[in-house]
RODO-2510 file (C-alpha; in nm, 4 decimals, decimal comma):
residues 301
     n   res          X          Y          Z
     1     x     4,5299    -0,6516     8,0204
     2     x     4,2350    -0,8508     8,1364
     3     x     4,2830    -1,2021     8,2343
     4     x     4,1299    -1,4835     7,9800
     5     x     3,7932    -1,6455     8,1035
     6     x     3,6545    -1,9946     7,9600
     7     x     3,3812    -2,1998     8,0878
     8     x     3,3920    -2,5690     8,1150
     9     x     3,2517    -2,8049     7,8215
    10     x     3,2045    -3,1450     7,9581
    11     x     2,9610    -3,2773     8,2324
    12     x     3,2348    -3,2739     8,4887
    13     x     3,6211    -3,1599     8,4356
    14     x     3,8260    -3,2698     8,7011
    15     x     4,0693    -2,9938     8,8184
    16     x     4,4360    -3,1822     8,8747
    17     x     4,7140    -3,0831     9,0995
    18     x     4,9529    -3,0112     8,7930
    19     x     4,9683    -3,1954     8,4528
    20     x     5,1625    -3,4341     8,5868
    21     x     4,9458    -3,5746     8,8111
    22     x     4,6751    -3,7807     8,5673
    23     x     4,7828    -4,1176     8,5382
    24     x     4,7154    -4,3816     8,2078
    25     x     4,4380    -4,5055     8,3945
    26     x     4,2576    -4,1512     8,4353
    27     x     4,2707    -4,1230     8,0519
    28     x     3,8587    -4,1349     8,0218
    29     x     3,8669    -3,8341     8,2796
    30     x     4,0763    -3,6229     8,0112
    31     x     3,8423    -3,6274     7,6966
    32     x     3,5628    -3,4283     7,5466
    33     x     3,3285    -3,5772     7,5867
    34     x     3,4083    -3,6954     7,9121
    35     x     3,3513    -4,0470     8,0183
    36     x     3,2632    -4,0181     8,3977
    37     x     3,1387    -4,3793     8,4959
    38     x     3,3700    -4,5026     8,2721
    39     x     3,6434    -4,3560     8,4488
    40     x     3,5446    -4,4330     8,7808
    41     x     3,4061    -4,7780     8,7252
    42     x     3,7506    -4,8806     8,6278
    43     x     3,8606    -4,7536     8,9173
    44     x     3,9308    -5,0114     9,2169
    45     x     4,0591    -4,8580     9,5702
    46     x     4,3856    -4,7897     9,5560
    47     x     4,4460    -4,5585     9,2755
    48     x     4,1268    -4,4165     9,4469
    49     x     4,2975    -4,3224     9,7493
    50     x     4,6177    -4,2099     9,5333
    51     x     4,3638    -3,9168     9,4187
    52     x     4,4241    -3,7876     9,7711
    53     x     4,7169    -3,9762     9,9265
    54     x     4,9351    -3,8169     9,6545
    55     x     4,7603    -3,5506     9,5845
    56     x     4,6719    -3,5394     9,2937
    57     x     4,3578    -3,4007     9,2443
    58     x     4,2152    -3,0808     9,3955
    59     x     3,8294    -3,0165     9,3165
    60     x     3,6095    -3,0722     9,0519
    61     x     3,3926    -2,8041     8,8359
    62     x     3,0444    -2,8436     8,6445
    63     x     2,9763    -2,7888     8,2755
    64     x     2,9171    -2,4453     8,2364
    65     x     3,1155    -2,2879     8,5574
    66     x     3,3395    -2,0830     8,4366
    67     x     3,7135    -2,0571     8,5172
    68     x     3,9831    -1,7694     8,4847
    69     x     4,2868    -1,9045     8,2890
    70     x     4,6315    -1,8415     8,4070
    71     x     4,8674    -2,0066     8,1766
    72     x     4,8589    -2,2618     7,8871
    73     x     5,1328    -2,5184     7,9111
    74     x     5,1007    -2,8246     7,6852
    75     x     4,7407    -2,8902     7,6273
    76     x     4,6657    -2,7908     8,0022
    77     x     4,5482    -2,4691     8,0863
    78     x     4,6443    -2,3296     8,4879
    79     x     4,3038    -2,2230     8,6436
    80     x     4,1129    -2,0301     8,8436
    81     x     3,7536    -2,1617     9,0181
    82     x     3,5303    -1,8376     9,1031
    83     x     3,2602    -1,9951     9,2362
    84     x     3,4773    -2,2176     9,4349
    85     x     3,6144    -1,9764     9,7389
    86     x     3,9750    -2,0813     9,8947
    87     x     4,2256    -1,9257    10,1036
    88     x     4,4610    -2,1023     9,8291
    89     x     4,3711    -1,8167     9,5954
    90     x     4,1295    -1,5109     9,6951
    91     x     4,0171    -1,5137     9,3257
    92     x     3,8634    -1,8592     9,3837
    93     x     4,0365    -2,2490     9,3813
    94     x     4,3344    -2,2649     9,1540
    95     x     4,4344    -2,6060     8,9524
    96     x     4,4834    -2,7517     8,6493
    97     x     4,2115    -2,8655     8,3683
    98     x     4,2951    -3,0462     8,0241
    99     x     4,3090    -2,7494     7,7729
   100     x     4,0297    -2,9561     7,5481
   101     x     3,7715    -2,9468     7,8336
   102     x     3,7170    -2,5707     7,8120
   103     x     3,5209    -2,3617     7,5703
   104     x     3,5808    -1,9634     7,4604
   105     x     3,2232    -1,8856     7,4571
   106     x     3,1318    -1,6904     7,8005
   107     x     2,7660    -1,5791     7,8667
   108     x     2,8223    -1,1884     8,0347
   109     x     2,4834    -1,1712     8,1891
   110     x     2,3755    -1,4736     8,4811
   111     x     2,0120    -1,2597     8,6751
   112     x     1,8414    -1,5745     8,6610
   113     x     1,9563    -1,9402     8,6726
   114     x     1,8537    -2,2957     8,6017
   115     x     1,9666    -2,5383     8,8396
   116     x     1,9585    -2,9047     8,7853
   117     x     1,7724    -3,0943     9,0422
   118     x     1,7779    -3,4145     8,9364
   119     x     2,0884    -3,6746     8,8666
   120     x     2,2198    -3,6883     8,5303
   121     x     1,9327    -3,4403     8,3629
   122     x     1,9343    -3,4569     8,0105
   123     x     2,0171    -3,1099     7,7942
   124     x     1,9639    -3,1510     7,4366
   125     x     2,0403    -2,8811     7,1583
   126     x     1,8114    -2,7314     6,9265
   127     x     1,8828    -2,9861     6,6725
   128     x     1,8819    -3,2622     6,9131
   129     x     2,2080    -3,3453     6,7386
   130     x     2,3989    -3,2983     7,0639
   131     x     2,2849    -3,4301     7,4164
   132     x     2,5019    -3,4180     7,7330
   133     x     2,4315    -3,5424     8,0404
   134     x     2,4188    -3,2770     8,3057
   135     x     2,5013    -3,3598     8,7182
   136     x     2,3105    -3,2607     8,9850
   137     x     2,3317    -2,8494     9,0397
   138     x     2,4924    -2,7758     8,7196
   139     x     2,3792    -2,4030     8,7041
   140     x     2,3160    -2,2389     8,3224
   141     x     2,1856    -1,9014     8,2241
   142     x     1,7760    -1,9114     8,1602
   143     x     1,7058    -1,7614     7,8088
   144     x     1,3716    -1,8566     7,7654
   145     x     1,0822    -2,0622     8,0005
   146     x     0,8433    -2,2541     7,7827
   147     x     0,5302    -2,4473     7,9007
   148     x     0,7330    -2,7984     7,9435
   149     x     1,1095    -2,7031     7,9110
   150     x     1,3572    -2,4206     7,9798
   151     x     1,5642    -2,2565     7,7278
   152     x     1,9238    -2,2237     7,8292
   153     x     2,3005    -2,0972     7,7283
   154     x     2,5374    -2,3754     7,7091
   155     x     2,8773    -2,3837     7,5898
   156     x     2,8022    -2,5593     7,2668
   157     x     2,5155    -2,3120     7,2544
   158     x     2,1293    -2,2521     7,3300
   159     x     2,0020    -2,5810     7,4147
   160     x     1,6575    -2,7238     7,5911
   161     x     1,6296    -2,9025     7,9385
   162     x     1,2862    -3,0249     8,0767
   163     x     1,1422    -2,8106     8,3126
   164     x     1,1072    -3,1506     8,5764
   165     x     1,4924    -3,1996     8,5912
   166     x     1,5848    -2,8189     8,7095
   167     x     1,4391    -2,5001     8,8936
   168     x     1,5247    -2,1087     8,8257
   169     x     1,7513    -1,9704     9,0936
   170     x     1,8582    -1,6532     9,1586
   171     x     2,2040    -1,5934     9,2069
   172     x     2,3366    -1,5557     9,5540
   173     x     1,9928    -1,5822     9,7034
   174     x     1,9653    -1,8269    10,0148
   175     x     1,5774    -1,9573     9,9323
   176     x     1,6023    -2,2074    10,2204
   177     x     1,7094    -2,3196    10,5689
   178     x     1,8792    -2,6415    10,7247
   179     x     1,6308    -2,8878    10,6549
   180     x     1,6042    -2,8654    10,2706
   181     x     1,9874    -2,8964    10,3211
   182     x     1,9108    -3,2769    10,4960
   183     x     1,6303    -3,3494    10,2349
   184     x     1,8451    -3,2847     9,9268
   185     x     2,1481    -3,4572    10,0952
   186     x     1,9203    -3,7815    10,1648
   187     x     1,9187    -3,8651     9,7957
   188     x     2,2971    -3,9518     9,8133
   189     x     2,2824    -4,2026    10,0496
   190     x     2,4918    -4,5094     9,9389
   191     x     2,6576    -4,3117     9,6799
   192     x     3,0520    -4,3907     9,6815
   193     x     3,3666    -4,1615     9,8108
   194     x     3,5383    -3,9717     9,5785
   195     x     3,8320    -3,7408     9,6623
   196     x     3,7931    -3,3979     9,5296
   197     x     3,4392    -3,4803     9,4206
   198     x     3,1771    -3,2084     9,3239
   199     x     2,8749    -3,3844     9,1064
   200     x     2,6263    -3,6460     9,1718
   201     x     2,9178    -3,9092     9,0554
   202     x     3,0936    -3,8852     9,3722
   203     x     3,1590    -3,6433     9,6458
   204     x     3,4448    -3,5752     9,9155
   205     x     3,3173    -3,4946    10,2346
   206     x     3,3792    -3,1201    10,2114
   207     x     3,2490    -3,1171     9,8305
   208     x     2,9506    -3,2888     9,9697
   209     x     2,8800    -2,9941    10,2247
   210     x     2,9822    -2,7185     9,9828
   211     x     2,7189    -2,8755     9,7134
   212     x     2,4202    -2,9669     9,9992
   213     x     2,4675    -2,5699    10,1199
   214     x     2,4460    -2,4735     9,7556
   215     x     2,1136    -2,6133     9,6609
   216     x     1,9235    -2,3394     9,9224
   217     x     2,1652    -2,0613     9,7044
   218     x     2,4418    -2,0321    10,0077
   219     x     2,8099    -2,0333     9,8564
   220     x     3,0588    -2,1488    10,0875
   221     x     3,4246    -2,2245    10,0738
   222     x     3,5328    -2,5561     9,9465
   223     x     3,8124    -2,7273    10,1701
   224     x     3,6863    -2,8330    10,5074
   225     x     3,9380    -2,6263    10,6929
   226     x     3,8120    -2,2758    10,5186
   227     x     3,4361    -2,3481    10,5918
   228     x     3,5150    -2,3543    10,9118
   229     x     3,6625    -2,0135    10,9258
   230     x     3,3737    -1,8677    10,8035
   231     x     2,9463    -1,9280    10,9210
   232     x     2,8163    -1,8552    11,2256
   233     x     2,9510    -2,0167    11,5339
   234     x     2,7250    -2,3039    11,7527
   235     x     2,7662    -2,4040    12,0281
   236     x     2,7278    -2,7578    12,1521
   237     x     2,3533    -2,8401    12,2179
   238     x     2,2549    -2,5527    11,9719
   239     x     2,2543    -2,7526    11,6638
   240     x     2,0387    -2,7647    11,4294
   241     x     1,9557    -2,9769    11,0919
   242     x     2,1947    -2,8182    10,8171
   243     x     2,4609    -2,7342    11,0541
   244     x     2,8284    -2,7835    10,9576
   245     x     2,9727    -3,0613    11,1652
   246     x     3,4381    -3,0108    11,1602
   247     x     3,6563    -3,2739    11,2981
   248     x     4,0167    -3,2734    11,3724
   249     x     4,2973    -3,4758    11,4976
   250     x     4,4273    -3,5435    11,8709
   251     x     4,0630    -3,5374    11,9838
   252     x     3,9506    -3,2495    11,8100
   253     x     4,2753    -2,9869    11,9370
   254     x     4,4771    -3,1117    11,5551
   255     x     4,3860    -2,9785    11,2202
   256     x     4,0478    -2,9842    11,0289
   257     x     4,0567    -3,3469    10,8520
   258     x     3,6416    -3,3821    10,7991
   259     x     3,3026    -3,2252    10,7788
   260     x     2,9898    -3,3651    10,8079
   261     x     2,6145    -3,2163    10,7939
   262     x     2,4219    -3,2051    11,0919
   263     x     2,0915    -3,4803    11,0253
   264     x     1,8953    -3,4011    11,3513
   265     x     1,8851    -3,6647    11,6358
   266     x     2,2348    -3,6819    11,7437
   267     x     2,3175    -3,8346    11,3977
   268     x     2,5111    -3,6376    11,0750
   269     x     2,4846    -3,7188    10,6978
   270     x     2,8552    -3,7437    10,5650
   271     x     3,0894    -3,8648    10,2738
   272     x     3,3408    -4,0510    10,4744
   273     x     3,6391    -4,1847    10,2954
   274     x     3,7813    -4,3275    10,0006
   275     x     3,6178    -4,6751    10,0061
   276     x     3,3199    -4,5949    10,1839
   277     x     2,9621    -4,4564    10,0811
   278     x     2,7636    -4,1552    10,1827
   279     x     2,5868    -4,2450    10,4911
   280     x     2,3980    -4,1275    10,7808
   281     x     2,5612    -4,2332    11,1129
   282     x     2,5294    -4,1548    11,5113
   283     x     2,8040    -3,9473    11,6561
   284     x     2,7198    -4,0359    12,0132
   285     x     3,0064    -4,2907    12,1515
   286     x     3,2096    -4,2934    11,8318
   287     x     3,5173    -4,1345    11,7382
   288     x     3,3139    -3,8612    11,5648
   289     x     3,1959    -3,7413    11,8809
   290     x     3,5828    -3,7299    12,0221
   291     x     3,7072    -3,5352    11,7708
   292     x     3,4418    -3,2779    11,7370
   293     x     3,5928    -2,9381    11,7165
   294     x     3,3409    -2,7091    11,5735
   295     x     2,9820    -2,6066    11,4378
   296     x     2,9000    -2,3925    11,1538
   297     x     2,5694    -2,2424    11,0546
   298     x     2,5440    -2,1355    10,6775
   299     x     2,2046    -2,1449    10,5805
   300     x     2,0873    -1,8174    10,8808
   301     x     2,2492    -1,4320    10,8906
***
């Protein structure tokens, strides 16, 4: 017996440690429609940095991604995250997803893609009675390309999205190198922390890195510690723009805690920390350069 696939049917579901671990205050994460600024505008500091101090959320996935269900256990379904690679699970990142935020309809065939390029690209149905607002490299089956907008598969069915807010892709194709890595990781500058973050409303520092190396059609793991495990090793004075920066503790001999993406000039474009904004910073003579315990290449064979 085959296991049950869904996709997901909001702009961004959050995928939770267990169903235990939303709180009241995470209530406007849980709904369909979701309500993402909502959410995280009424959310100060510390019950920020409870998302990752008690761990209670693991990753995020985009409307449309589809996820392999495990179980069902009151209005939560157990999940699996394909595109989302982990040594957690070798079928992709596992975690939990309100049961409400998924949809039944699957599209079997995915040659050719349309990737959102811009933040919060607008997808409208074929009746315009149903609009949702899409994040930055939410990927959806092409149909159809007209003269001014795409045709796509959605969840809640075939739907329109201007041609200036996304690009075709083809699936598992790398179509660029390091620097279009840095130039479509420069338009997040200032944009806050968020732990387990994977859209344009907030990334963590590995979902940050994962996303950037997506947009030139590279998949790489999620969690800092696995993307290091994999790409090609640099050494020191090798680097190059769209290189994978890993830190770790004791002066960079402890575990993986951070990754950052090389920016050229001795300097690395990064999502920090909970309370802190995406930013590009020097290494040289901080604690950066101390704990410096690897480089990973991505975007080159």
């Amino acid at each position: 017996m085959g296991l049950t696939r869904k996709t997901i049917s909001v702009t961004v579901a959050t995928l939770w440690s267990n169903p235990d671990s939303a709180r009241p205050l995470d209530e406007k994460a849980l709904h369909n429609p979701v309500n993402l600024e909502g959410w995280l505008d009424q959310l100060p500091y510390s019950p920020r940095l409870e998302l990752c101090d008690n761990n209670l959320v693991q990753s995020q996935v985009l409307y449309g991604e589809e996820v392999i269900i495990l179980e069902e256990k009151d209005n939560w379904s157990h999940v699996i995250v394909p595109s989302q690679p982990s040594s957690k699970d070798s079928r992709g990142y596992p975690g939990w997803i309100p049961t409400k935020q998924l949809s039944t309809e699957v599209y079997e065939e995915r040659c050719l893609t349309v990737t959102v390029n811009k933040h919060g690209a607008i997808l409208t149905s074929l009746s315009n009675e149903s609009v949702h607002q899409l994040s930055y490299q939410t990927r959806l089956p092409l149909l159809e390309e007209g003269s001014e907008e795409f045709l796509v598969w959605t969840p809640h069915g075939e739907s329109n999205l201007k041609k200036v807010d996304g690009e075709i892709t083809k699936n598992d194709m790398i179509t660029g190198n390091g620097e279009d890595i840095v130039r479509n990781a420069e338009q997040f500058v200032g944009l806050l922390y968020l732990w387990g973050g994977m859209s344009s409303y907030g990334y963590d520092c590995s979902g940050f890195s994962y996303n950037m190396t997506r947009t030139i059609g590279c998949t790489i793991p999620r969690d800092a510690t696995d993307q290091m495990k994999s790409g090609k090793v640099i050494d020191e004075g090798e680097w190059r723009k769209g290189d994978l920066l890993f830190f770790a503790y004791e002066q960079g001999k402890g575990s993986v805690h951070h990754v950052g993406i090389y920016y050229g000039d001795g300097k690395m474009i990064h999502s920090p920390c909970t309370g802190r904004f995406i930013e590009i910073t020097p290494l040289k003579g901080t604690l950066y350069e101390e704990e410096l315990c690897g480089i990973r290449r991505y975007w080159e064979n």
